[in-house]
N, C-alpha and C positions, 0 to 999 in steps of 0.2 A: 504494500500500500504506500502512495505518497505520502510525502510531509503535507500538503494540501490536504489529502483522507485525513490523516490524522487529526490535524486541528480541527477541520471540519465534524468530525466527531466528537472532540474535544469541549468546544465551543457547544455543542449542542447537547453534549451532556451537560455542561454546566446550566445553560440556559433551562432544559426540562426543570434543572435541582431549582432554581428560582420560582419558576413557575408554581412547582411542590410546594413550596416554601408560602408562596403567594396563598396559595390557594384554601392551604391551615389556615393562615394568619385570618382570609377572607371566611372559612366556614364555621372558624370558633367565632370570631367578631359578632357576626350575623344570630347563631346559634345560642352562644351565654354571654353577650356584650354585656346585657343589662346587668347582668350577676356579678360579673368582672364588677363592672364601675361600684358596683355595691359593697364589696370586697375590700375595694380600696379605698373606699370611702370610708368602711367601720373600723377599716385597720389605721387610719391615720392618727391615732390618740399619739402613741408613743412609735421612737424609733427602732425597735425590734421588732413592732407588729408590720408596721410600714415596710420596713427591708423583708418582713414574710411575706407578705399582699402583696408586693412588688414580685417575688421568686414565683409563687403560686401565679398570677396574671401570666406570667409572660411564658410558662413551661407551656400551658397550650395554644396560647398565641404565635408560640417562636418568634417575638419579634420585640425585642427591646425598644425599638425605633415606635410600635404601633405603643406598648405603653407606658412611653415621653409622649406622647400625642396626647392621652388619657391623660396623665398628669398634669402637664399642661393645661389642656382645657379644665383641671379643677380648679387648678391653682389661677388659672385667671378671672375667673367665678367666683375667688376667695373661698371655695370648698377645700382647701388642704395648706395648711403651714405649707413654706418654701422647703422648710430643715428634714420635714416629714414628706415629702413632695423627694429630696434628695436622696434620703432612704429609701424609697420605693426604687427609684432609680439601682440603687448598687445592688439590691435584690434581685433587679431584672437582667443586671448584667450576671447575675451567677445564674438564672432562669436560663438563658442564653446559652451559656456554657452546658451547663447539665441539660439539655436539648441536645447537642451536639455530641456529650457522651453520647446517648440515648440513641440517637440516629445513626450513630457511627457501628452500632451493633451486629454484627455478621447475621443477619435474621433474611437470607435473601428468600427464603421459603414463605414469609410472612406477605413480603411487596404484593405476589396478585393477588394473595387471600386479601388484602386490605383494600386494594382497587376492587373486587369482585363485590367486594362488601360493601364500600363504599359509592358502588355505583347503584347498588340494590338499593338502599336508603337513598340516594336522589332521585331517583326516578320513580320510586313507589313508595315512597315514606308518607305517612297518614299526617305529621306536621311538619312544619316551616322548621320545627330546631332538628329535627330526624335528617330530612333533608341536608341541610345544611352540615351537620355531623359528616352527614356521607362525605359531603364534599370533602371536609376535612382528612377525610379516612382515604378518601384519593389521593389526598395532596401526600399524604403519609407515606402510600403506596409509591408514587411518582417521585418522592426523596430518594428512597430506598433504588428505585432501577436507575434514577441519576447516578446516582453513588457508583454501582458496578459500570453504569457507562463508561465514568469516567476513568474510573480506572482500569477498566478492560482496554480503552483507546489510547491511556496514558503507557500499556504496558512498552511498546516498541521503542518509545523516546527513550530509555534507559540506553539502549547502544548508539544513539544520534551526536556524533561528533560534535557539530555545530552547536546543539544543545547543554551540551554539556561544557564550553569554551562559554559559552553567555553564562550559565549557573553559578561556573567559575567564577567568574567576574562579578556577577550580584551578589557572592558568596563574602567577596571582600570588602563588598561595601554598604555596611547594614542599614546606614542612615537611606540611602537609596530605596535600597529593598522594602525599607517599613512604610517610607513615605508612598511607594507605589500600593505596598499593599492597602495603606490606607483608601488612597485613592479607590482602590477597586472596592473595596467593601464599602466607600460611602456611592459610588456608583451604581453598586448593586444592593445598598439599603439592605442587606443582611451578614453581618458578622458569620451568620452560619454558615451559608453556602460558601465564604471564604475559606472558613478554618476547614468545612468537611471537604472539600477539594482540593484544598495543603496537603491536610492528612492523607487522605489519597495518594497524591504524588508522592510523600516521604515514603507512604507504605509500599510502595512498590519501587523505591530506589532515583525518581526522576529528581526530586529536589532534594540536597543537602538537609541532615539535622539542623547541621549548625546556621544555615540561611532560614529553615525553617520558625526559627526561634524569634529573630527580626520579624517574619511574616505575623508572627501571631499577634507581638505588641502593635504591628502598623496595622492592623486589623481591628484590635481593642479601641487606637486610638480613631481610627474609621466609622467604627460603629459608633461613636459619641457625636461626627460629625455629622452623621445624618439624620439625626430628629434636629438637632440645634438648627442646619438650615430648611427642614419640613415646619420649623416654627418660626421662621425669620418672618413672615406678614404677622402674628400676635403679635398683640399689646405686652410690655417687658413683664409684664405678672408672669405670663404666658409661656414666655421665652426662658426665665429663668432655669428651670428643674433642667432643661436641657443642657444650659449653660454651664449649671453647676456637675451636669453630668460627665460634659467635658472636660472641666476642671480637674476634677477628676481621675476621670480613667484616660483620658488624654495626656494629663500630668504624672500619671504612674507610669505610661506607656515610655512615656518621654526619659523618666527618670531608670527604668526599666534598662531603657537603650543603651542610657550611659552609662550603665554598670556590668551592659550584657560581656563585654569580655574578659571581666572577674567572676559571672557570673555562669556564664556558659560551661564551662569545666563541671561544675554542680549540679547545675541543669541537666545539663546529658547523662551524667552520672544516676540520678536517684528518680527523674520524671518515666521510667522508663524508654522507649526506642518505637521509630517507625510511625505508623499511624497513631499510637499511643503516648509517644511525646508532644507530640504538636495537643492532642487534646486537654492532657492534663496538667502542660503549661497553661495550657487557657483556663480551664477551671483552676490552678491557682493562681494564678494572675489576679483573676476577679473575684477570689474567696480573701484573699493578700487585703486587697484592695476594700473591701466589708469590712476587715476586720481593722485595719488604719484609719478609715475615712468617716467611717458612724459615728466614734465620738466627737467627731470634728465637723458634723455637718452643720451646728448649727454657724461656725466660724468660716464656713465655705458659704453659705447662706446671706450671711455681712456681707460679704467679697462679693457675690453673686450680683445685691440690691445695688451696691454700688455702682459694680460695672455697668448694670442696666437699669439704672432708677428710671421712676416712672415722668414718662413724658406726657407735659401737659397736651389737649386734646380741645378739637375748635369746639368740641360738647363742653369742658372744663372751662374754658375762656368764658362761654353762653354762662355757665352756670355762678361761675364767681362774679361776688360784686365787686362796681369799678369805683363806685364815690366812697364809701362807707371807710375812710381814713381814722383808724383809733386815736391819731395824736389828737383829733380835731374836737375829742371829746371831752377834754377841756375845757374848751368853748364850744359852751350851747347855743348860739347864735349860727356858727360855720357847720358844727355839727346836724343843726337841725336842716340845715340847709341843702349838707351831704346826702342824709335821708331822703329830704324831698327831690335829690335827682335821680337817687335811686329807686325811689316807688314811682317816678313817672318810666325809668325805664321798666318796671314790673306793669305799668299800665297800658306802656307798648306792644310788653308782650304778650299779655291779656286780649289786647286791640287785634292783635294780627292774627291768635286763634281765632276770634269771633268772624275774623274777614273771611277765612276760609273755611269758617264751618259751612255757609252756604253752599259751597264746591263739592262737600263731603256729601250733600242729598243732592245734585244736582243731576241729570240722565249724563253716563259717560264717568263717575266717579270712581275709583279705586281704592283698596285698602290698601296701599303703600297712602296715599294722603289722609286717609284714618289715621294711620298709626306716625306719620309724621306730624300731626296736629295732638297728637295724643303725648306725643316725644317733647313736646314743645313745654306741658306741662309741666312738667318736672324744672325747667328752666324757673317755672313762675313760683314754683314750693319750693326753691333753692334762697331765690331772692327773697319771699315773702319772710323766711327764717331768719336769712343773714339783718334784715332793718330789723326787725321786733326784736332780735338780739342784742343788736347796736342801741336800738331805742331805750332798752329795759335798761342796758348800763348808763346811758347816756341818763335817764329819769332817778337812777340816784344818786345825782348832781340837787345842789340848791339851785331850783329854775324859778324864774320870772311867772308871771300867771300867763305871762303871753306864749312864755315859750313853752309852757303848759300845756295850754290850748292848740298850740299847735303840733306839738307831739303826739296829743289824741287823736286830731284832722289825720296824722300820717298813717298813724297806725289800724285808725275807722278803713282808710283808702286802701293801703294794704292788705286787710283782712277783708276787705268787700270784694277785692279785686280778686286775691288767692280764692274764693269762695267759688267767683266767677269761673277762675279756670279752671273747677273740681266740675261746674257744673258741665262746661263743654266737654271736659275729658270723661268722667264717667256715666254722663247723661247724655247728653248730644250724640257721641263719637260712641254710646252703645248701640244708638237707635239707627245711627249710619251703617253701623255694620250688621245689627239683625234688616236692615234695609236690602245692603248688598248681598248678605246670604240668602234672604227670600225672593230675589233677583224681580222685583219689583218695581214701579215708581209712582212721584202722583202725578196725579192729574197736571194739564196746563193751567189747568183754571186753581186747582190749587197749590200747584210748586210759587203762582205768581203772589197767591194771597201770604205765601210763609216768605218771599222774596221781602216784598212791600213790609210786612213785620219784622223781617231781619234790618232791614233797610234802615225804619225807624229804632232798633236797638243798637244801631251799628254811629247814628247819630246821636242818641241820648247817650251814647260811651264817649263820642266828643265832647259832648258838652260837659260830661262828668270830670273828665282830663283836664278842660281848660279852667272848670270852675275848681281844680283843684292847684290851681297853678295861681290864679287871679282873685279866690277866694271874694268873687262878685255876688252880692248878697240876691241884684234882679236876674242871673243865673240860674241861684239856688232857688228862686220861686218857680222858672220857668221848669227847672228839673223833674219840681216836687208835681209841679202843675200837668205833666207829661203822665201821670199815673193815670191822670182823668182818664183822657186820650186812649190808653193802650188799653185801658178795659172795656173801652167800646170796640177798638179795633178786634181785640181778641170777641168780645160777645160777637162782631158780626161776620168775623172768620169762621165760628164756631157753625153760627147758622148756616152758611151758604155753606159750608161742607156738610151738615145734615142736611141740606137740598139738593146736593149733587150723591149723595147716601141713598134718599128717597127716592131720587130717578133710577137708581139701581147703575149706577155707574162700575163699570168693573174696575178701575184705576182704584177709583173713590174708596171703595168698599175692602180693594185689596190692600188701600195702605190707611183706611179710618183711623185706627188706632195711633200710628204714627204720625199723624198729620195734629194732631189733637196734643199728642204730648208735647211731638217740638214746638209748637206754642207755649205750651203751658213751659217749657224750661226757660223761653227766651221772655218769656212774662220773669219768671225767676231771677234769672239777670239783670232784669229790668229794674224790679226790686230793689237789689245790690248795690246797680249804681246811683239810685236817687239816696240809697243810704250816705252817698258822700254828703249830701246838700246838706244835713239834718245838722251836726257840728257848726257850718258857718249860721245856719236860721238861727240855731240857739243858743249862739254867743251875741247876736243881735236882737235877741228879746222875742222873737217870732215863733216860737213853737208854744201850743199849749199844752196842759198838763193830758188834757186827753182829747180825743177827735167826738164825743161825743158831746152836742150841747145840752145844756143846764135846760129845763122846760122854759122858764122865763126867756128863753134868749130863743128859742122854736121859731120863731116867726121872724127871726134875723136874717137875713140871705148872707148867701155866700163871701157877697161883696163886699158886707159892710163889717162883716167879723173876722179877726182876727183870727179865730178858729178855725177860719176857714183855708189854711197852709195845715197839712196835715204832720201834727207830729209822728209820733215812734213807733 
């Protein structure tokens, strides 16, 4: 056979062993994913259970790499300490290893019992996890015939001149060697299929021991680098476990190397020979490495946040306030003043959910704009927190009665407006989406009567803004005076959709109920913002003690009394 035969088979035994490799990883994932995560989620308490949950995850996974991905995604959820997050990691690199015993097992009788059987359970298995199993049980099987491939195709290199003048060469240069192996193992995203295709070649004479030994650390260090770049788009939460995983076994590998030719004489001597050395340097490599680095995880963990502290985020900028200066609280006069640029930006933000809640019921709307009006929220309960926080310190200050009064103005404003954007986010932005699910819409005659109502609450939020700005006492009448108004407008909403009800409208009928609340929430809003007016009325004498009049005063109109501005 040629040298082309040969790598050609070569190449293709390895490629099947990936595939194998794949295909576990893919039918345990699928099959006890949920269980996995559950695992490692109850094992996070301390660092001996986490280095267990770590070993046990990754033995049927075979894939250290698949959980740093798991980890990862906990720990950027804040579901796992980073130090415990770490420990899972060195667990899985010895998972890793005792995988590789395991497969490396002369069991070639087993390979089609386990594809026979494993194709049985996919093709006729009664559930999704049987199913899936199988797969696994193939992938199992298809390691197994990689294995003898390769070494059955590796056998003829052993007398290859050429081959053996390159081995040479690599043999003398270990830093070379390790860093290709590394390369190859983060290429091929599994440590495994590296070492058990080493092995291989040493067990039947094509690669040197003593090169073999460079392979294994450039392999250790390979396997850390490929979940760190599988997690390079997370957030540094995210990134960490990986990073520290490198640190790590990347750092042992490293340290490994520069000791390997004091170390190699020992090596060869006591790890055993052949296919047998290359394995059980790797599982002590990564037992070494457990039993050095656990108690030091939490101080790899320091180093870790360091390296990759968290970077602020244009949601982080939205959400931090920009006036609310602590020096300024000092002075209540700049401080109060800070507050009030800060709750008008809280009332911007307020303004611009309410502009596009229209959009959210509109024919043509989406739940990506649901849940970005919904996202938005949080912006407005960040800020609403950071002033009442500032306020409340700022208020155990000796204050003026002025400056009194207007700390309550901010904080009335504040808390009307947070109010407001609980309503669009959990009331509004439900009814948009039981809308969008019931793939509905209303009527023309009535999306125009809830436009015309939006319209006018989208205006009575201007006037609330400015009279919160201008603190205009014929504002706050005009505010107060708008309640009149909006419960006519809602009573004749109300009507003319129980008229288009009665004609049996299908539109009508299919979104009655919805048509009827979104009023009723944007009346609630309504509400909210005349609540700013009430603080300027009744530092100006204008409110009475209650909206109901005295019988003597019965026969007074509206006009002529005072009562007639509604209070509380």
């Amino acid at each position: 056979m040629t040298a082309t035969g040969f790598l050609i088979e070569l190449l293709g035994g390895i490629a099947l062993l990936l595939w194998g490799v794949r295909m576990v990883r893919t039918g345990v994932s699928r099959a006890l994913g949920s269980s996995l995560h559950r695992l490692l989620r109850a094992a996070a308490g301390n660092r001996l259970s986490a280095l267990g949950a770590g070993f046990l995850v990754t033995v049927p996974l075979q894939s250290s790499t698949a959980t740093a991905l798991i980890v990862g995604a906990f720990a950027e959820r804040g579901l796992i300490a980073l130090a415990a997050a770490l420990a899972v990691m060195l667990g899985a690199d010895i998972g890793t290893a005792v995988v590789a015993q395991l497969l490396a097992i002369d069991l070639h009788w087993l390979s089609p019992i386990s594809i026979i059987v494993g194709f049985g359970c996919f093709v006729v298995g009664p559930t999704t996890r049987v199913r899936q199993l199988g797969r696994a049980l193939i992938g199992v099987g298809l390691i197994m015939l990689a294995l003898r491939l390769v070494v059955a195709s590796s056998e003829p290199l052993r007398t290859s001149p050429a081959l053996a003048a390159v081995l040479t060469a690599l043999e003398d240069d270990i830093v070379f060697t390790a860093a290709l192996a590394a390369l190859l193992t983060w290429l091929a995203h599994s440590s495994i299929a590296v070492i058990l295709t080493v092995a291989g070649l040493v067990g039947v004479g094509v690669v040197p021991p003593a090169m073999a030994l460079a392979v294994v650390l450039g392999a250790n260090a390979g396997g850390a680098i490929a979940p760190f770049v599988a997690t390079s788009a997370s957030p540094p939460p995210g990134r960490r476990p990986a990073l520290g995983n490198l640190v790590m076994r990347g750092g042992g590998a490293v340290l490994g190397l520069a000791a390997l030719p004091w170390l190699a004489p020992l090596i060869l001597a006591h790890l055993g020979s052949g296919t047998g050395l290359v394995l059980n340097l790797h599982l002590a490599f990564n037992l070494l490495m457990a039993i050095l680095m656990l108690p030091l995880v939490g101080l790899v963990a320091r180093l870790v946040t360091r390296l990759l502290p968290d970077r602020p985020t244009a949601a982080d900028e939205l959400l931090r306030p920009r006036h609310l200066d602590k020096e300024a609280l000092q002075e209540p006069s700049v401080a109060l003043a800070n507050a009030a640029r800060e709750a008008l930006r809280l009332g911007d933000a307020v303004e611009a959910m309410l502009r596009q809640t229209i959009d959210a019921f509109a024919p043509g709307s989406t739940p990506e704009l649901v849940k970005k009006i919904e996202a938005e929220d949080d912006v407005v309960d960040a800020l609403h927190e950071a002033i009442k926080l500032y306020l409340t310190k700022l208020s155990q200050s000796e204050l003026e009665p002025e400056e009194s009064h207007r700390c309550f103005e901010i904080l009335t404003f504040t808390t009307n407006f947070e109010h407001i954007g609980d309503i669009i986010d959990r009331n509004l932005m439900e009814l948009a989406t039981k809308k969008l699910k019931a793939g509905v819409r209303f009527s023309d005659e009535g999306f125009a009567e809830i436009e015309r109502f939006h319209a006018r609450i989208v205006a009575s939020m201007q006037m609330a803004l400015s009279l919160f700005m201008r603190g205009d006492l014929v504002e706050a009448r005009r505010l107060i005076a708008e309640k009149t108004e909006l419960r006519e407008m809602e009573a004749a909403a109300a009507e003319s959709h129980l008229s288009r009800v009665g004609r049996r409208l299908p539109q009508s009928l299919q979104t009655s109920s919805l048509h009827i609340d979104v009023i009723r929430d944007l009346k609630r809003i309504h509400s909210h913002l005349t609540a700013v007016a009430y603080p300027i009325l009744e530092r100006a004498g204008e409110l009475s003690p209650t909206r109901l009049r005295r019988p003597a005063d019965a026969s007074t109109s509206a006009a002529e009394s005072p009562a007639a501005v509604p209070g509380h």
